[in-house]
C-alpha positions in Angstrom: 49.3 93.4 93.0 46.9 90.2 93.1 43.3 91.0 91.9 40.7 89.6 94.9 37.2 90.4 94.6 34.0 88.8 94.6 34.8 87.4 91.1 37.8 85.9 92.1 37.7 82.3 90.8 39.1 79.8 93.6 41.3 76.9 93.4 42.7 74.9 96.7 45.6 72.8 97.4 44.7 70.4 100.0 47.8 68.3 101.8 48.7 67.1 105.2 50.8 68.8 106.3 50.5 72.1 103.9 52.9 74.5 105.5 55.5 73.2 102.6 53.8 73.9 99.4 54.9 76.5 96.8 51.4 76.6 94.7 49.2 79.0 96.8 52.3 82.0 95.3 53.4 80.7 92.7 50.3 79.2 90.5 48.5 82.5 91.6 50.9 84.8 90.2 51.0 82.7 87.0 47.1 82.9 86.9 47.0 86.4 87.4 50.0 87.7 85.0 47.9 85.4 82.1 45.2 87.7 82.9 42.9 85.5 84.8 41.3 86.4 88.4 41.7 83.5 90.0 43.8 82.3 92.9 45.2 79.3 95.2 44.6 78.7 99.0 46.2 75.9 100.8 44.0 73.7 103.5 45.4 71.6 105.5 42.9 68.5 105.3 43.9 65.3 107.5 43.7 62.2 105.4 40.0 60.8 107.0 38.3 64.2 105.8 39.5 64.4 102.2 36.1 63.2 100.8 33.9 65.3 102.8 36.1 68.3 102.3 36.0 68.2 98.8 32.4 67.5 98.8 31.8 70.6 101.1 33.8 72.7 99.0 32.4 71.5 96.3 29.1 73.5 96.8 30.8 76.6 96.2 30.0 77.6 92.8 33.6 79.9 92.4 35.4 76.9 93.1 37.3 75.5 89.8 39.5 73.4 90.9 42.3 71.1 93.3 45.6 70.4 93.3 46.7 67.4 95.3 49.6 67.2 97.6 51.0 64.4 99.9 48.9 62.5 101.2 46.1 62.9 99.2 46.7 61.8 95.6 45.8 58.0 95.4 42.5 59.4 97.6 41.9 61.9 95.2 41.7 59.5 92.2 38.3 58.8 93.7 36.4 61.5 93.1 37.1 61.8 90.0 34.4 61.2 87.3 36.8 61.5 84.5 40.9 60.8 84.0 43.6 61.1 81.9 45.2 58.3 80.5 47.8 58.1 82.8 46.2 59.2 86.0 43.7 56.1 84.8 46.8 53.5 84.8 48.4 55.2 88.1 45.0 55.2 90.2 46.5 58.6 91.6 46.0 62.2 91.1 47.5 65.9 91.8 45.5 67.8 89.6 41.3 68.4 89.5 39.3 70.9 87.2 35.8 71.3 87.0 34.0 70.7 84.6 30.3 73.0 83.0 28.4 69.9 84.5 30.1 70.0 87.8 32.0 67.0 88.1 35.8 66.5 88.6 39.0 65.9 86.1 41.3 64.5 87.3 45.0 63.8 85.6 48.8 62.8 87.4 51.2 65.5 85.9 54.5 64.6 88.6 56.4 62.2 86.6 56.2 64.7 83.8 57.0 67.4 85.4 59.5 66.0 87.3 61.2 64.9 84.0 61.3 68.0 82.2 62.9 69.7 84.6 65.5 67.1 84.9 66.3 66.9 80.9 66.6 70.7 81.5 69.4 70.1 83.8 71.2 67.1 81.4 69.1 64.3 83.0 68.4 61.8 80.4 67.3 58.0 81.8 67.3 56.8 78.1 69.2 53.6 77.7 70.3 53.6 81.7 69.5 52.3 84.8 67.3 54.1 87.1 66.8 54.1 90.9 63.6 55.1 92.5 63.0 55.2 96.5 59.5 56.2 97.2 56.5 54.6 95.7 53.6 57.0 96.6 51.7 59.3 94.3 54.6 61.4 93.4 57.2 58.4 92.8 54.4 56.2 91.4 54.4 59.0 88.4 57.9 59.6 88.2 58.4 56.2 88.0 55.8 55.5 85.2 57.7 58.2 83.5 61.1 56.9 83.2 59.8 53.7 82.0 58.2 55.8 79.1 61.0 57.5 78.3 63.3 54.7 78.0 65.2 53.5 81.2 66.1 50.2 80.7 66.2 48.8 84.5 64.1 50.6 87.2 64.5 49.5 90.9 62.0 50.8 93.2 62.9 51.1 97.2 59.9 51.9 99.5 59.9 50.5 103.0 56.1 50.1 102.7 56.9 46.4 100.6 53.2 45.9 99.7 53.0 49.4 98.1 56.5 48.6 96.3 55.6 45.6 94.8 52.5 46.6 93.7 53.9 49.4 91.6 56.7 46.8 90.6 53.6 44.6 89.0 51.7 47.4 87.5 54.7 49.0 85.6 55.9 45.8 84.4 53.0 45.2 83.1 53.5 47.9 80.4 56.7 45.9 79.2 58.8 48.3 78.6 62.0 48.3 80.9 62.8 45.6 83.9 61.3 47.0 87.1 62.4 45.3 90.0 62.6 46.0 94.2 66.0 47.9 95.1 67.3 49.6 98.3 69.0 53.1 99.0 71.9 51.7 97.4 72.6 53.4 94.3 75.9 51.4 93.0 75.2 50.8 89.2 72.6 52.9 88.2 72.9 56.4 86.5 69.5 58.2 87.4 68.9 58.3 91.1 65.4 59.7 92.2 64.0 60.2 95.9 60.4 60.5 95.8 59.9 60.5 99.2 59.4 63.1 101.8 62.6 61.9 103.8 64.8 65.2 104.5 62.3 67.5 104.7 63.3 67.7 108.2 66.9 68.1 110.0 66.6 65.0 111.7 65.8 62.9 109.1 68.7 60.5 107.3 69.5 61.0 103.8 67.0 58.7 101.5 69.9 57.2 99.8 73.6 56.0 100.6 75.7 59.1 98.5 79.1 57.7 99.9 78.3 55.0 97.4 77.1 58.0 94.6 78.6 57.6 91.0 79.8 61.0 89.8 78.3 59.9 86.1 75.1 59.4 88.1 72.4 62.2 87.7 70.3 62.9 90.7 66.9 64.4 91.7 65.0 65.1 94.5 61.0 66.2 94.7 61.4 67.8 98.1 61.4 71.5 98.0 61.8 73.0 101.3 64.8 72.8 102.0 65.6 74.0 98.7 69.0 71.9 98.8 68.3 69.0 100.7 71.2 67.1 101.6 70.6 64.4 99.3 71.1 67.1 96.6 74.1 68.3 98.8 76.0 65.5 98.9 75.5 64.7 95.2 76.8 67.7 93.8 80.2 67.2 96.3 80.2 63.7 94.7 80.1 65.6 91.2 76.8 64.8 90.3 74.4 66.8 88.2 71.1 67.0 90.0 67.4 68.3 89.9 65.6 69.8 93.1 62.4 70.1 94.3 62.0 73.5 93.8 63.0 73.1 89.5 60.6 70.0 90.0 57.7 72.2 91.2 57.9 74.4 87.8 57.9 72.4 85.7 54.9 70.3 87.5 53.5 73.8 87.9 52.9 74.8 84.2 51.6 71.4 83.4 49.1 72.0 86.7 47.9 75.3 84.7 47.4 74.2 81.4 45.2 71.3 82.9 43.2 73.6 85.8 42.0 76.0 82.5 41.2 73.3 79.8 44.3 73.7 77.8 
């Protein structure tokens, strides 16, 4: 049974929309089982009230801390007083903690949570070529991640071109691997990645052209309702080995707690 009382310590998610997340459950639970009373509540916050939410919020003093969902995380980079290294270089955040004097934390934990969960699986983008489509918050740190750990060419796809090539000049900037603009074609490269919120819905087409799927290729997906989208569907008929959402989310999710209670 979840402990709720007036001591309850509260953390939000804040997304638009909010109806998809996994957090509120599954970061309570884990707070609660490592014997802290504290839990998550999801608000559904449209883009043009971010600040002022967080401000208003803010004045509660039980309120420890944020995590950031889509499409909040490059906004959420600004009210932070303090950053990790890497939420610093990405200009984005999905995690906030508060600290004695009040002010916010913030650090990008996606790309490495994306990426454990994926070496758990047998994804490994060392020495290969990598396909991203999706530069927002989430593939903006997935991407920076791959880099780090050693893909050698990285193609970004992201019908917003300005965004793309923004990222494309920021990441290259850390000379590590090539980074250069793709498409949903994913002939040639071995780790295939949508970051993107395309399939979250019936209706929607799939992110990236799996007819033209490798069966060497490994492939991951950050959506995680449905739990198989059919990106992830069509690359395991293909023979692919693959990462969902959902696997995404826990490993994201322990990173999230160690950072919300100063771990």
């Amino acid at each position: 049974m979840i402990q709720l009382n007036g001591a309850s310590r509260v953390y939000i998610i804040i997304g638009d929309p909010i109806a998809q997340v996994k957090s509120p459950a599954g970061v309570t639970e884990t707070f609660q089982q490592n014997g802290l009373n504290a839990l998550v509540i999801p608000a559904h916050v449209a883009p043009g009230a971010f600040h002022e939410f967080v401000h208003s919020a803010g004045l509660a003093q039980n309120f420890d801390g944020i995590i950031v969902t889509v499409p909040h995380k490059f906004s959420a980079y600004d009210v932070c007083s303090g950053l990790t290294e890497r939420s610093q270089f990405l200009k984005a955040v999905n995690v906030i903690r508060r600290g004695p004097d009040g002010k916010w934390f913030g650090d990008m934990c996606d790309g490495a949570g994306f990426y454990a969960a994926a070496k758990k699986n047998g994804g490994d983008v060392k020495g290969r070529k990598a396909l991203l489509v999706g530069a927002g918050g989430a593939g903006s740190a997935i991407a920076h991640t791959l880099l780090v750990e050693g893909a050698t060419v990285l193609a970004i796809h992201d019908e917003d071109h300005v965004r793309r090539d923004t990222l494309i000049e920021k990441l290259s900037s850390l000379k590590l691997g090539q980074v250069v603009a793709g498409s949903s074609d994913p002939t040639g490269y071995e780790f295939v990645v949508n970051a993107t919120p395309i399939g979250m819905k019936e209706t929607d087409p799939c992110p990236i052209q799996t007819d033209l799927l490798s069966k060497q290729a490994f492939v991951g997906d950050v959506i995680t309702m449905p739990a198989i989208t059919p990106l992830i569907h069509n690359a395991r008929a293909a023979g692919c080995q693959t990462v969902t959402g959902t696997e995404m989310f826990a490993g994201v999710k322990d990173l999230m707690i160690e950072f919300l209670v100063g771990k």
